[in-house]
Residue frames relative to the residue before (quaternion, step in Angstrom):
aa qw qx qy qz dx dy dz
X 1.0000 0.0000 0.0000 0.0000 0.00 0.00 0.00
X 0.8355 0.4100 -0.2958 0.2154 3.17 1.06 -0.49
X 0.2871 0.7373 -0.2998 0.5330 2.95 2.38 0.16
X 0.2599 -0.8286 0.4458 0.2173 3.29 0.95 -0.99
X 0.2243 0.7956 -0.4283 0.3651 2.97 2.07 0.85
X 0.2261 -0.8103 0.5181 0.1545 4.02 0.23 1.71
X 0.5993 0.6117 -0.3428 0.3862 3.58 1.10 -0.65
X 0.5448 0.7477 -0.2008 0.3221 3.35 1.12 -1.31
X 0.6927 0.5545 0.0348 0.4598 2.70 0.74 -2.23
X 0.7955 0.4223 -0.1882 0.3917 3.25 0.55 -1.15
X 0.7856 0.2577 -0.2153 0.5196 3.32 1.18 -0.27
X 0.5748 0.3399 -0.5510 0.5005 3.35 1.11 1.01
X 0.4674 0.5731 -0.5108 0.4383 3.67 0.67 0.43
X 0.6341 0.5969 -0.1692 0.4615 3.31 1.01 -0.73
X 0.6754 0.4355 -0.2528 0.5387 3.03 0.97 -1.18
X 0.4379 0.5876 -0.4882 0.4739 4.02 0.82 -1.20
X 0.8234 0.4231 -0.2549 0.2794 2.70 -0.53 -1.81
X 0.6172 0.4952 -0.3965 0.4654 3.71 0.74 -0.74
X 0.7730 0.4264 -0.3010 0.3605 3.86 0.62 -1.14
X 0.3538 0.7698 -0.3622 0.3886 3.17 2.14 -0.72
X 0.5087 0.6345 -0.2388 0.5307 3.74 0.96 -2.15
X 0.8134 0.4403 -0.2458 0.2900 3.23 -0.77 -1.66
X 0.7129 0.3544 -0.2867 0.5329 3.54 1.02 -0.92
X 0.4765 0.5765 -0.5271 0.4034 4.02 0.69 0.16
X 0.5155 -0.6470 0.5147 0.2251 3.13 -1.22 1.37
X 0.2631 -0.6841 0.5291 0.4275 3.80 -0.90 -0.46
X 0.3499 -0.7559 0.4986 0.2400 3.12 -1.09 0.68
X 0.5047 -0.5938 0.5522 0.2964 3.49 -1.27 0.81
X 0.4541 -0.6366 0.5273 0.3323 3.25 -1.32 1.44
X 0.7810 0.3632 -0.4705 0.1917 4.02 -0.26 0.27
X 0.4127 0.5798 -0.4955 0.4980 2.77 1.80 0.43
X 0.5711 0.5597 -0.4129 0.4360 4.06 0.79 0.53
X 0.6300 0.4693 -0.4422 0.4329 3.63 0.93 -0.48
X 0.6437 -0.5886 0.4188 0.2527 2.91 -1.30 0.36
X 0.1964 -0.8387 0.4997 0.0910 3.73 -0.94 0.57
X 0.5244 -0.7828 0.1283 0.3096 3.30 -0.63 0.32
X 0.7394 -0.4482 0.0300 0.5015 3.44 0.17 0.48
X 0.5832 0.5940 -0.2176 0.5095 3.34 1.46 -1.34
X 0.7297 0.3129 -0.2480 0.5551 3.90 0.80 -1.09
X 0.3874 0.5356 -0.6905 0.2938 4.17 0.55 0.01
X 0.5812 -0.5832 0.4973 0.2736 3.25 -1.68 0.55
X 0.1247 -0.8464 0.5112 0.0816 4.02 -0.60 0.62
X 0.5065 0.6143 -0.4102 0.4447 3.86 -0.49 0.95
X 0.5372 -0.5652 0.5290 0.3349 3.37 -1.23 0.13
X 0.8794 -0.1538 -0.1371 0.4292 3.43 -0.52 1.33
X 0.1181 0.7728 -0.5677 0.2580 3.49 0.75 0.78
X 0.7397 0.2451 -0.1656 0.6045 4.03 0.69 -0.92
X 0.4319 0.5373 -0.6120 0.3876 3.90 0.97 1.08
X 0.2428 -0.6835 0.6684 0.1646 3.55 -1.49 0.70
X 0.3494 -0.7197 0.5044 0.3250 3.30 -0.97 0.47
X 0.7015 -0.5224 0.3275 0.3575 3.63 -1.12 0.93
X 0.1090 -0.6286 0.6433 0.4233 3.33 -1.34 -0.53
X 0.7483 -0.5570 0.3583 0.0372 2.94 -2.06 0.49
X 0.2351 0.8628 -0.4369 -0.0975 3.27 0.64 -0.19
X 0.5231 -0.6415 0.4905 0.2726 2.84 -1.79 0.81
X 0.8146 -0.4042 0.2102 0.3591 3.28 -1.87 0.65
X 0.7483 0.5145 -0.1811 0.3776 3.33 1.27 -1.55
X 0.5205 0.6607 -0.2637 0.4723 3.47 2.23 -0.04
X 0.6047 0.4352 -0.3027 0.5944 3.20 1.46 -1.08
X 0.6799 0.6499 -0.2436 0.2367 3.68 0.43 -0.31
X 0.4902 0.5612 -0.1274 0.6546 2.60 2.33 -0.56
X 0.7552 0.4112 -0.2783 0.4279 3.07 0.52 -0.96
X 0.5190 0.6300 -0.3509 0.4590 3.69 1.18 -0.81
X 0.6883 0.5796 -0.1818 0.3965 3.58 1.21 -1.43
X 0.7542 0.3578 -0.2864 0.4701 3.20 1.17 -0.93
X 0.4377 0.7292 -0.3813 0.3623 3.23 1.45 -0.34
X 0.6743 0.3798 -0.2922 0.5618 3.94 1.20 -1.15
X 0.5873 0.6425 -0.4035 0.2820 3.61 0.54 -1.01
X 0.7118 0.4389 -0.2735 0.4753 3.42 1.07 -1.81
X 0.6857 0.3862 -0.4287 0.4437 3.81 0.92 -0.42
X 0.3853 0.6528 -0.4969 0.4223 3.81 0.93 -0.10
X 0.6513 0.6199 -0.1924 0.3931 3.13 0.41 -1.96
X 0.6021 0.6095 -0.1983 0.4761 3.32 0.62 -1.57
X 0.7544 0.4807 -0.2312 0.3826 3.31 0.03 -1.83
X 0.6658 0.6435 -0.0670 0.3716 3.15 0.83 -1.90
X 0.6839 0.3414 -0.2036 0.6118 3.83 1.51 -0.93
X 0.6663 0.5192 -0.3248 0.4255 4.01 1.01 -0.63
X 0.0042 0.7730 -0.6092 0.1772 4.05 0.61 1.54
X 0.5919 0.5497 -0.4711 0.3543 3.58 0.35 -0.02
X 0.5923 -0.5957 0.4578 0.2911 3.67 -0.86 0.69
X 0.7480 0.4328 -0.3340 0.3764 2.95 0.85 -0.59
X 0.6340 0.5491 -0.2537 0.4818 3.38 1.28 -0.35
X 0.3723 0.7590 -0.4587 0.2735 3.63 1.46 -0.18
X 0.6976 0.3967 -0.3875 0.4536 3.86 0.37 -0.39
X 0.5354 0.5737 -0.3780 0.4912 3.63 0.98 -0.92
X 0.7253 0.5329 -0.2058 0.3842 3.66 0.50 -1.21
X 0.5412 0.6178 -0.1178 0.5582 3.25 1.52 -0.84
X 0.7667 0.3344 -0.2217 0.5011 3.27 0.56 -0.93
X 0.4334 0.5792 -0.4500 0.5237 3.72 1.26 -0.58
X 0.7738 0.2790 -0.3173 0.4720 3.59 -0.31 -1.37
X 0.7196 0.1295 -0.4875 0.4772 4.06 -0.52 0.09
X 0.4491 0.4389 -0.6580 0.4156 3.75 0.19 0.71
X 0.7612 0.4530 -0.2059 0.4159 3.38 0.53 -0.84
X 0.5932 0.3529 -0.3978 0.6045 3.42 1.05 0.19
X 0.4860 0.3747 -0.6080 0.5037 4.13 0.42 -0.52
X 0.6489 0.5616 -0.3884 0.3356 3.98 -0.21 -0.56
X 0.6049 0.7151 -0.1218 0.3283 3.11 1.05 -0.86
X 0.7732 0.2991 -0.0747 0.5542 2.79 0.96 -2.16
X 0.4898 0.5595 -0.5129 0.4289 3.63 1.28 0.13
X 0.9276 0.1251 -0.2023 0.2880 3.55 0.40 -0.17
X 0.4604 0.5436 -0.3879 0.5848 3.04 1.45 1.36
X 0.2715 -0.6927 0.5638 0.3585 3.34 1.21 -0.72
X 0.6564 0.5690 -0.3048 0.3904 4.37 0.74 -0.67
X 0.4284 -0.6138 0.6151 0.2478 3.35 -1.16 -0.16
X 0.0627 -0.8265 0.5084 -0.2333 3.17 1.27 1.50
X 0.5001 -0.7217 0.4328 0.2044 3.52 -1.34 0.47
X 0.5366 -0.6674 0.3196 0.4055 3.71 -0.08 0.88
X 0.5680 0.7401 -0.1602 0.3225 3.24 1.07 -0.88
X 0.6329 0.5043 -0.2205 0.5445 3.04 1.62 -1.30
X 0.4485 0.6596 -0.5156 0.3130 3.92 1.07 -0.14
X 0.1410 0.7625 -0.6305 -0.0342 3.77 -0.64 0.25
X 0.3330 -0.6499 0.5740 0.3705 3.34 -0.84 1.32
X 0.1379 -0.5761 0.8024 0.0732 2.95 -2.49 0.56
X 0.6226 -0.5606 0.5097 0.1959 3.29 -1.69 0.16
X 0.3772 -0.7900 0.4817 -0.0387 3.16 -0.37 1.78
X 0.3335 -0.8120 0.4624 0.1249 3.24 -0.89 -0.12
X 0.4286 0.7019 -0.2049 0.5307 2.80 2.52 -1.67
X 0.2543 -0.6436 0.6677 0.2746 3.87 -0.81 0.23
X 0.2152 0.7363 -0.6307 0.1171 3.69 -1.07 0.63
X 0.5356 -0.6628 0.4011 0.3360 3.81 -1.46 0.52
């Protein structure tokens, strides 16, 4: 952010937010109906769930599918007009990259795979 690198930013906000997801428990549909007032739970965090955890090789996936879907993206926007938009997908997808290679690897080289991690 402080580089002011808009590309950067934008796809690790994204990404958070995706690993953010992944760590949200699901909630059990009767824990949606409604109750009555007298049984609602009362206190400071009583209706907090603790996260789940994930494991390096989860966040790693998720980081992966994170470039792929903007690959993908890039890869389907062929109209001229869409050339900067497309552009900006693929070095989103490479700032993604170089987080988890450490290289200046090519965006290209992202191939989605099949995760296991649940994420949005």
């Amino acid at each position: 952010m402080r580089a002011r690198d808009k590309v950067a930013v934008s796809a690790l906000r994204a990404t958070l937010a995706a690993l953010d997801n992944a760590e949200a428990v699901p909630v059990d549909d009767g824990e949606l109906r409604g109750v009555a007032l007298e049984h609602a739970p009362v206190g400071v965090g009583v209706t907090e769930a603790v996260r789940r955890e994930l494991s390096e090789r989860c966040v790693v996936d998720i980081v992966r599918a994170e470039a792929a879907e903007r690959l993908a993206v890039a890869g389907q926007l062929t109209a001229p007009a869409h050339a900067e938009r497309a552009a900006q997908l693929r070095a989103e997808a490479a700032v993604l990259l170089r987080f988890l290679d450490g290289t200046e690897s090519a965006p290209e080289d992202a191939a989605p795979h099949r995760s296991t991690c649940r994420h949005a």
